[in-house]
Wavefront OBJ file of the C-alpha trace (Angstrom):
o trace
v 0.000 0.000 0.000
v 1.374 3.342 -1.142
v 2.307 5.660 2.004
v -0.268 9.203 2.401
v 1.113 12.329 0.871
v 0.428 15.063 3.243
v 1.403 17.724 0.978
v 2.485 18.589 -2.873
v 6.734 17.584 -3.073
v 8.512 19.793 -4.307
v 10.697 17.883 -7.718
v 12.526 21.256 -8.234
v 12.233 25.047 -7.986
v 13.341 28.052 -10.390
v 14.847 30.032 -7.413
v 16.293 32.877 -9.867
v 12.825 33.422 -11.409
v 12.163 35.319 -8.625
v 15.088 37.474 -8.493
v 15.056 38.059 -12.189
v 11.606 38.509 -12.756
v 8.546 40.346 -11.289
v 6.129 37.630 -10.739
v 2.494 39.269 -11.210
v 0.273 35.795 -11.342
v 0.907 32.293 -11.027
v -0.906 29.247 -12.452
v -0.690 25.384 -12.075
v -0.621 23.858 -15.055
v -0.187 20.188 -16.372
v 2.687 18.339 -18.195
v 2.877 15.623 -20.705
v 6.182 13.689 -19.407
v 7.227 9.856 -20.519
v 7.510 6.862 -17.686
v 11.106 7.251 -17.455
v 10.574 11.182 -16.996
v 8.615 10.888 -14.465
v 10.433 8.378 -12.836
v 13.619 10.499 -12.875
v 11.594 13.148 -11.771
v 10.840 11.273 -8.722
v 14.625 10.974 -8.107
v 14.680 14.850 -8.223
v 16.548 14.962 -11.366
v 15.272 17.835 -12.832
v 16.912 21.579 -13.719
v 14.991 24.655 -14.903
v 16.952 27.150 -15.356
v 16.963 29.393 -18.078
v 13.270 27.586 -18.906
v 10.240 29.326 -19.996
v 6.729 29.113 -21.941
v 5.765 29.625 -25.065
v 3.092 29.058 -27.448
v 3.884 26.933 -30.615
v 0.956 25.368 -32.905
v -1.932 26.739 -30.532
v -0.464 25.213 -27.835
v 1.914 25.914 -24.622
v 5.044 24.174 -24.760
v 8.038 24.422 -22.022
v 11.479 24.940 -23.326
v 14.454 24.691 -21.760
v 13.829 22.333 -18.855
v 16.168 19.441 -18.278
v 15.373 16.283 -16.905
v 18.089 13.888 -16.881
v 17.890 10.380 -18.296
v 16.688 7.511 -15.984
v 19.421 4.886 -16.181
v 17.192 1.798 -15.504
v 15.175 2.375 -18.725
v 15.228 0.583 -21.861
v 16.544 1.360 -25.089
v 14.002 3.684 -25.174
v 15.253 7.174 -26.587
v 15.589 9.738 -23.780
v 16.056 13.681 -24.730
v 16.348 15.607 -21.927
v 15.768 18.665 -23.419
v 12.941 18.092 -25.628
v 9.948 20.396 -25.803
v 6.842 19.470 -23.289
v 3.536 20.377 -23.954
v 1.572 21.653 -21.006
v -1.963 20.992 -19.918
v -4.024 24.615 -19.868
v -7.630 25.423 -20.563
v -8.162 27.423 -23.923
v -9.699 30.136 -21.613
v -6.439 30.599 -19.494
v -4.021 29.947 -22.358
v -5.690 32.676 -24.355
v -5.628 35.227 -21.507
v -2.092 33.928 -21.205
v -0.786 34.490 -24.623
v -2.894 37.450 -25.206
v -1.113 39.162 -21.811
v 2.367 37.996 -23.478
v 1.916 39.840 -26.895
v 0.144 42.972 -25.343
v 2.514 43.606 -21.968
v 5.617 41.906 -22.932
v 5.372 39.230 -20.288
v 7.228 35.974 -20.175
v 5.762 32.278 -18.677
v 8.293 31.321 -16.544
v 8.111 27.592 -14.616
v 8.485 28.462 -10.817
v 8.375 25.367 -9.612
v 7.696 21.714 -10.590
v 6.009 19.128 -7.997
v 3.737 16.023 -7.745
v 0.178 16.700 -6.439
v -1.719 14.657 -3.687
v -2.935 12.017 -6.206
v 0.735 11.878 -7.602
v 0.569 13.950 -10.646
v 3.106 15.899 -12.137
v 2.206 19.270 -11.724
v 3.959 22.802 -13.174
v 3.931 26.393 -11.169
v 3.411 29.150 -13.941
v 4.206 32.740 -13.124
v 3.357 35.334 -15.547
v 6.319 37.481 -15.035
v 8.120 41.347 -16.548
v 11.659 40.809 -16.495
v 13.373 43.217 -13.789
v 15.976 45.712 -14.657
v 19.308 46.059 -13.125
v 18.378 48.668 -10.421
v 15.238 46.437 -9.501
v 17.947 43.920 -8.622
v 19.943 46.019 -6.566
v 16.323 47.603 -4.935
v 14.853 44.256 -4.183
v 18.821 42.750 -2.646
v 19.016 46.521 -0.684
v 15.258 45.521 0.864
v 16.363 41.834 1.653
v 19.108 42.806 3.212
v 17.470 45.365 5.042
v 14.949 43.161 6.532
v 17.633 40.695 7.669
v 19.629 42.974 9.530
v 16.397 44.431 11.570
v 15.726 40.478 12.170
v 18.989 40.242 13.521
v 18.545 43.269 15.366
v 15.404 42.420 17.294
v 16.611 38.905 17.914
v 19.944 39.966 19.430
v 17.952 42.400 21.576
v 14.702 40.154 23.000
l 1 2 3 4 5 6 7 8 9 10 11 12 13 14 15 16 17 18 19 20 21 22 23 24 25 26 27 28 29 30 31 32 33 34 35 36 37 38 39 40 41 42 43 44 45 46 47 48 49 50 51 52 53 54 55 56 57 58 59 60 61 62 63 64 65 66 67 68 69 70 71 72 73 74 75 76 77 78 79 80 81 82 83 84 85 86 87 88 89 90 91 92 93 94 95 96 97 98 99 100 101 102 103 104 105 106 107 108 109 110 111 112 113 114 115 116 117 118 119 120 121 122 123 124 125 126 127 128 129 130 131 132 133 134 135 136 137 138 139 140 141 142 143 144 145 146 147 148 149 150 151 152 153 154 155 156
């Protein structure tokens, strides 16, 4: 019998979307993966950096996202960076692609995990990249917010 999942796990995370981008919505979406892509997921094998969303054919594809090759498969052939289709309603893709051409926004994956039921699941943030001085604002803030931590813990 298969052990309860209390919560979503975490495969991997796109930690420098948030420093490089301004994330103004996020979206779960589906992805079409192979058996041994899913089962190397499940090992945690995954990178996506430099990874984003785009439409191709009427449909939203992920580029860009590596997910290394299970050794324990067949002679099946593995590419780990092959294009993956994600799972979106027409509604949401529309609004999507429509926000895209009209605001210059990218889809970048935030973060990839497997549901309650087990499903592979994809975190979609609808993001405007950040300039230089946005960096240096939002590091300045961080750091900021650290050192008053610090303060009121060395204090109390």
């Amino acid at each position: 019998m298969a052990h309860a999942r209390t919560s979503d796990r975490f495969v991997a995370q796109n930690r420098k979307a948030r420093y490089n981008y301004m994330i103004e919505e996020t979206l779960e979406a589906g992805i079409i993966l192979t058996g041994p892509e899913v089962k190397s997921l499940r090992l945690g094998r995954c990178s996506m950096n430099e990874s984003y969303a785009t439409e191709r054919g009427g449909e939203l594809y992920l580029f860009n996202m590596h997910i290394a090759e299970y050794a324990a498969a067949g002679h099946e052939d593995q590419q780990p960076m092959r294009p993956r289709k994600l799972l979106v309603r027409r509604r949401e893709m529309d609004r999507l692609l429509a926000a895209v051409k009209r605001d210059g926004m990218t889809l970048v994956p935030l973060s990839l995990y497997f549901n309650n039921r087990g499903i592979a699941k994809l975190s979609l943030g609808m993001a405007k990249g950040k300039s230089k001085s946005d960096k240096r604002a939002s590091e300045k803030a961080r750091e900021w917010q650290r050192q008053k931590e610090r303060l009121v813990r060395d204090k109390g």
